[in-house]
Backbone as CSV, one residue per row, in Angstrom:
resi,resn,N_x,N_y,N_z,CA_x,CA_y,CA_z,C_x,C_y,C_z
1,UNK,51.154,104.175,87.071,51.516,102.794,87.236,52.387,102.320,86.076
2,UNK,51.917,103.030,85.082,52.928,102.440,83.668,54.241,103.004,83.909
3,UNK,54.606,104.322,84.105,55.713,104.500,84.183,56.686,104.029,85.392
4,UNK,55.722,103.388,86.415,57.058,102.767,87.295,57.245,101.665,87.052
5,UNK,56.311,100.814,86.012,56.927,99.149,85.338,57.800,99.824,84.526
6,UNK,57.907,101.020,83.819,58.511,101.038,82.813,60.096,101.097,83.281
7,UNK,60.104,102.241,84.436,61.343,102.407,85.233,61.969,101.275,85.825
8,UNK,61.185,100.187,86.435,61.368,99.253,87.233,62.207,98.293,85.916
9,UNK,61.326,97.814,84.755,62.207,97.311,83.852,63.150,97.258,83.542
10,UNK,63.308,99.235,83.582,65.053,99.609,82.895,65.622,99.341,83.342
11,UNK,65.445,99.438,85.220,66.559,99.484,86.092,66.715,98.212,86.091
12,UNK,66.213,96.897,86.263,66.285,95.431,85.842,67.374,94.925,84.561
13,UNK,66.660,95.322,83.861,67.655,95.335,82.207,69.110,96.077,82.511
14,UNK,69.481,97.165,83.137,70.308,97.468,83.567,71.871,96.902,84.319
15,UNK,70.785,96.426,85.506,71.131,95.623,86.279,71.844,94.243,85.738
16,UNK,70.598,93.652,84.911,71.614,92.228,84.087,72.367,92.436,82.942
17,UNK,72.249,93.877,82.614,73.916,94.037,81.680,74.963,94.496,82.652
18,UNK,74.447,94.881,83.404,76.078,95.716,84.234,76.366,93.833,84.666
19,UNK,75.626,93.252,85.178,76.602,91.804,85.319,76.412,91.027,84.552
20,UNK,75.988,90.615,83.509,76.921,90.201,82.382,77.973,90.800,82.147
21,UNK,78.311,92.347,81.810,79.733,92.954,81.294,80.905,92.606,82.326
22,UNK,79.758,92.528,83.616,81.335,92.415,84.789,81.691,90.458,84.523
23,UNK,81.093,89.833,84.572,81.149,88.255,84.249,82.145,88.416,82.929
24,UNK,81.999,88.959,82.332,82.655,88.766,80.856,83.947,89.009,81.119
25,UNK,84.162,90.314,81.657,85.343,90.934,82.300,86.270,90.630,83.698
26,UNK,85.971,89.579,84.352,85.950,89.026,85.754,88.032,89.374,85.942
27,UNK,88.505,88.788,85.271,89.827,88.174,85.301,90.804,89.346,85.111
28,UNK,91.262,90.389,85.913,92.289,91.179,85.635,93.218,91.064,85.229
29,UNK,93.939,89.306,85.095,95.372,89.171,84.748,94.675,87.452,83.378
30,UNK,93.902,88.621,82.263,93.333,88.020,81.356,94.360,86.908,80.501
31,UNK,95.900,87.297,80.541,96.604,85.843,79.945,98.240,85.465,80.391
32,UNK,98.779,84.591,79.903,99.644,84.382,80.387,101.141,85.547,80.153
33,UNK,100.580,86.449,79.291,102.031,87.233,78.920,101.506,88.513,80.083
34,UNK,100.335,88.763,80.548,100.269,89.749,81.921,100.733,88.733,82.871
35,UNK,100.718,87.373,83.293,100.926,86.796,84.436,102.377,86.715,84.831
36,UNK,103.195,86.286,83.476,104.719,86.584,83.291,105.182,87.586,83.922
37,UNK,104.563,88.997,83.080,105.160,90.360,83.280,104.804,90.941,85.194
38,UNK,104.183,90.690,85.638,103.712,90.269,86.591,104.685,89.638,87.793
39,UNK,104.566,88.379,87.257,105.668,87.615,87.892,107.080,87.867,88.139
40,UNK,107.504,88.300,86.652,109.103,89.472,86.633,109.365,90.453,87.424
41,UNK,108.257,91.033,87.743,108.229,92.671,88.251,108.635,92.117,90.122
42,UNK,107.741,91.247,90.618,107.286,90.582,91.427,109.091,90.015,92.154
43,UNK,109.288,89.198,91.269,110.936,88.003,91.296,111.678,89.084,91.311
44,UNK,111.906,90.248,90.273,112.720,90.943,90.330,113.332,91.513,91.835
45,UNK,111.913,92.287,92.215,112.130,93.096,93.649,112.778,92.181,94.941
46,UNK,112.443,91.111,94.569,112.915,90.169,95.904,114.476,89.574,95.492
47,UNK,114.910,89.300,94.391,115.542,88.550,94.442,116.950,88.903,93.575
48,UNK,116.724,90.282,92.703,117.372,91.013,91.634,116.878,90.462,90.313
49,UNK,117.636,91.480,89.552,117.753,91.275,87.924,118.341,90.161,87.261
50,UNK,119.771,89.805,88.256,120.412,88.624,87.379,120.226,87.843,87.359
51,UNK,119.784,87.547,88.510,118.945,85.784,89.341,117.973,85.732,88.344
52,UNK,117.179,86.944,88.033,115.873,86.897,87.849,115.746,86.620,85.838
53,UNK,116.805,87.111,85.554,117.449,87.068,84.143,118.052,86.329,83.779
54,UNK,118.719,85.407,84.852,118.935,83.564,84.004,118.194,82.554,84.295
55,UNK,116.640,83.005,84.333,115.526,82.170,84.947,114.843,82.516,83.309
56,UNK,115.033,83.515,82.518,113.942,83.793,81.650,114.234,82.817,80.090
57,UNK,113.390,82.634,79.432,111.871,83.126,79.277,110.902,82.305,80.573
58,UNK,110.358,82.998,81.121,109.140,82.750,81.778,107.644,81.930,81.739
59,UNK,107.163,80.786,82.341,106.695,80.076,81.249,105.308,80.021,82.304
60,UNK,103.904,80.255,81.687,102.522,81.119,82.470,101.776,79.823,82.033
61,UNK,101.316,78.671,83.267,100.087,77.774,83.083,99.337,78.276,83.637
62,UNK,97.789,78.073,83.037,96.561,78.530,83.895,96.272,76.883,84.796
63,UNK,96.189,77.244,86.134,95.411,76.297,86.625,94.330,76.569,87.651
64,UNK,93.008,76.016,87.164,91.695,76.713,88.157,91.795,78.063,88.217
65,UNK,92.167,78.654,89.263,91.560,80.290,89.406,92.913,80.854,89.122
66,UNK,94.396,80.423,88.606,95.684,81.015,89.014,96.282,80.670,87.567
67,UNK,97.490,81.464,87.755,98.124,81.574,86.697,99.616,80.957,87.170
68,UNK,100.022,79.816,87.024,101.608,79.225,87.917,102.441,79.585,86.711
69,UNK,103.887,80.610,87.045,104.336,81.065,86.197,105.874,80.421,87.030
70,UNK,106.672,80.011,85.974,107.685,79.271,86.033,108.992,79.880,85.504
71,UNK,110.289,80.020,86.293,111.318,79.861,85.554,111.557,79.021,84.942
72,UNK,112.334,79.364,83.828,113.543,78.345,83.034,114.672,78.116,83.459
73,UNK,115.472,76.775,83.544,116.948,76.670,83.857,117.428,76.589,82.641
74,UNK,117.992,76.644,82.462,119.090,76.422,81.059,119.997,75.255,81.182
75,UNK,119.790,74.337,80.162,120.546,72.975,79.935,121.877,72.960,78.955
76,UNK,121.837,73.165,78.081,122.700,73.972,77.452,122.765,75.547,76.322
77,UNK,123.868,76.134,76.085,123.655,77.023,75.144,122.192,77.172,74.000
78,UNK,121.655,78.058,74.654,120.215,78.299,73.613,118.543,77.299,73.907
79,UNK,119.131,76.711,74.662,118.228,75.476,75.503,117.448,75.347,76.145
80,UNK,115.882,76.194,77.298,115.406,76.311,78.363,114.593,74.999,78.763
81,UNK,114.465,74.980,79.837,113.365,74.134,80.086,112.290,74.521,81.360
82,UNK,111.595,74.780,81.409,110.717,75.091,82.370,110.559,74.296,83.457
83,UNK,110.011,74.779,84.880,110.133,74.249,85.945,111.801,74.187,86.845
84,UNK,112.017,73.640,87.973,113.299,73.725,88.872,113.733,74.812,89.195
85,UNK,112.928,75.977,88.393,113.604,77.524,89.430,112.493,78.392,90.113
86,UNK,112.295,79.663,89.881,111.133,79.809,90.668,109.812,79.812,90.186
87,UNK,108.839,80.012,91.339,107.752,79.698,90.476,106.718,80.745,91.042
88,UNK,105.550,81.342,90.726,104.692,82.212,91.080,103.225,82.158,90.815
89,UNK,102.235,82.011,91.762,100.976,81.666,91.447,100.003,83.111,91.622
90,UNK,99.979,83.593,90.726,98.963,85.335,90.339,97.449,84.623,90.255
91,UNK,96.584,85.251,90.925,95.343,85.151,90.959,94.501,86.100,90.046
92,UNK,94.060,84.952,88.874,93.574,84.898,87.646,92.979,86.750,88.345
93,UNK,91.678,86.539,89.112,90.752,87.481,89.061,91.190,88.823,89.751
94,UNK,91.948,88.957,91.189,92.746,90.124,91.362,93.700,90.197,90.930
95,UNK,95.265,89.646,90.682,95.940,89.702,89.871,97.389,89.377,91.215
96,UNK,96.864,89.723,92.435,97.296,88.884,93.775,98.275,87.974,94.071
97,UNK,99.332,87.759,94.314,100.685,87.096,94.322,100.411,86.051,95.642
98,UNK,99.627,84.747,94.806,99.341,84.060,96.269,99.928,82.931,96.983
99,UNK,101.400,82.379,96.173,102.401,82.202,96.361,103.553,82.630,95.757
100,UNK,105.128,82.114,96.214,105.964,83.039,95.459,107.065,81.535,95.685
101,UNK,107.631,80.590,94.988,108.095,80.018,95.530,109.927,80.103,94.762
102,UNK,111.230,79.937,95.595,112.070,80.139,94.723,112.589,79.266,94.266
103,UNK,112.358,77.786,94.192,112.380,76.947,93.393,111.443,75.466,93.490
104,UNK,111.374,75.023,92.310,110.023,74.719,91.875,110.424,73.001,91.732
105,UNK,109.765,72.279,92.358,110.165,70.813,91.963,109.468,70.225,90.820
């Protein structure tokens, strides 16, 4: 009898570290410079390199479960501003492209 509380325990204790570690770990696309790189790879294939290369630097808000990643337009020489080009919403926890939009109001 002792040794199957004892077993029964481990496998318990077990059990609530394997989910704590997975809780801790939930989010595959953990910050905004994976959501970017992500997003590039993503814009690129649909739309090319150059389109996709006077949209950059790339700019990654978290909102709720997603990551909305934004082109830049350029205002003048050396200048970006985020938002008005395209935009891409990656899902924080699969990493999932769950919109793709090509320009952003």
């Amino acid at each position: 009898m002792r040794n199957l509380r004892l077993t029964a325990g481990l496998i318990l204790a077990a059990c609530l570290s394997a989910g704590a570690a997975a809780e801790k770990n939930s989010n595959y696309v953990p910050d905004a410079a994976t959501a970017e790189r992500i997003a590039e790879a993503v814009l690129t294939a649909r739309y090319g390199q150059e389109r996709v290369g006077a949209q950059q630097p790339f700019v990654a808000t978290a909102y709720k479960g997603y990551w909305i990643v934004e082109g830049s337009l350029k205002q003048k020489p050396g200048e970006h501003r985020p938002g008005g080009g395209f935009g891409v919403w990656v899902n924080k926890r699969s990493g999932c492209i769950a919109n793709m939009v090509e320009q952003m109001k």
